[in-house]
N, C-alpha and C positions, 0 to 999 in steps of 0.2 A: 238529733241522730247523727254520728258521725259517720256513718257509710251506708251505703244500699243493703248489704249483708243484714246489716244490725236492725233495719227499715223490716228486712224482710223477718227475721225471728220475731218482729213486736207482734206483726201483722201474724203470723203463726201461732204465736199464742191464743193471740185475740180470737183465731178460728176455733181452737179448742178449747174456748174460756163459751164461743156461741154453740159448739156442740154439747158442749157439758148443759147448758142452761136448754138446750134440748131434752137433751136426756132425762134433766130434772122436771122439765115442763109434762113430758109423757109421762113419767113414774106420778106426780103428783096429778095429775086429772083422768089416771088410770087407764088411757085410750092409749093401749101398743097390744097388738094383735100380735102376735108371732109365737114360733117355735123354737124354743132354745135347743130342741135336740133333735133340730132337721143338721144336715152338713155342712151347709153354708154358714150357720149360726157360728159353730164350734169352729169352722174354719175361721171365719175372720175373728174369732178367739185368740188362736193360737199365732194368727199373723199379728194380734198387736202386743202379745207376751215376746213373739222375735224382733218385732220392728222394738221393742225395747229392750230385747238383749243387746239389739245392734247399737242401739243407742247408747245406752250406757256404757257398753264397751269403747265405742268411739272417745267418750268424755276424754282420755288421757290425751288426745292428740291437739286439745286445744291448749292456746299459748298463756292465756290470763286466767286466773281462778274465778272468777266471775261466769265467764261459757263454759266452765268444768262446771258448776254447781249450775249452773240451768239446764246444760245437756243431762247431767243425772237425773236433775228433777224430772226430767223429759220424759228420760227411758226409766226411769222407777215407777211412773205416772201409768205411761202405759202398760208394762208389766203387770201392776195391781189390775187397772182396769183391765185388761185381757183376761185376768185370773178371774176376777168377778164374773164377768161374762161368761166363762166358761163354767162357773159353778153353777150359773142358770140349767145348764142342762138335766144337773141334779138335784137344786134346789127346790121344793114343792111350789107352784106356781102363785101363791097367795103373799109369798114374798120376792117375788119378780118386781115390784113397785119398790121395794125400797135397795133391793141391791141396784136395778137401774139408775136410782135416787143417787145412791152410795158413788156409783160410775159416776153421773154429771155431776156429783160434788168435788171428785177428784180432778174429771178436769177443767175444772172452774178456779179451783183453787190453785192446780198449775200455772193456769192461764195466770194471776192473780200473782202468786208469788213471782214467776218467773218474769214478767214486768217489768215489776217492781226491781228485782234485781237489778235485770237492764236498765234500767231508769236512773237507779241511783249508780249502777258506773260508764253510763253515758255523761 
């Protein structure tokens, strides 16, 4: 690792590569109680659809193409997954288990490629 910065993006991933393998862990042993179409739900929907408009938007202000292509991945990651989420609302509840599924495999595979990227231009 050549800076603390670069320290800190591995470790970031790595939180969303253990929240995704959450996600999937609930969606696969069926145990997640909730309401998609309480407010709270669809709010923090739409906070992680903007946390990756912001995202992605930012990607132009990095210097290397390497953190262009992870910050996108970043905020494309979230985007989809906020969108997922927010179709819970109106998705019929019997497929609540596999769009959750759908979520922790997104950000698994973030987690995953975005790495990897690092990795290879560390």
């Amino acid at each position: 690792m050549s800076n603390p910065g670069h320290m800190f993006r591995v470790m970031n991933e790595f939180v969303f590569m253990l929240v995704g393998a959450l996600l999937a862990l609930f969606a696969l042993t069926g145990r997640y109680l909730f309401n998609p179409r309480r407010p709270a739900w669809i709010a923090l929907s739409v906070v992680l659809v903007l946390w990756g408009v912001g995202t992605w938007s930012r990607a132009h202000h990095s210097r290397l193409a390497n953190e262009r292509l992870v910050t996108k991945i970043g905020g494309g990651s979230l985007i989809v997954a906020g969108l997922i989420m927010l179709s819970l609302a109106w998705a019929p509840f019997r497929y609540a288990g596999w769009l959750l599924l759908a979520t922790g495999g997104i950000f698994v595979l973030r987690g995953l490629v975005s790495a990897a990227i690092m990795a290879r231009s560390a």
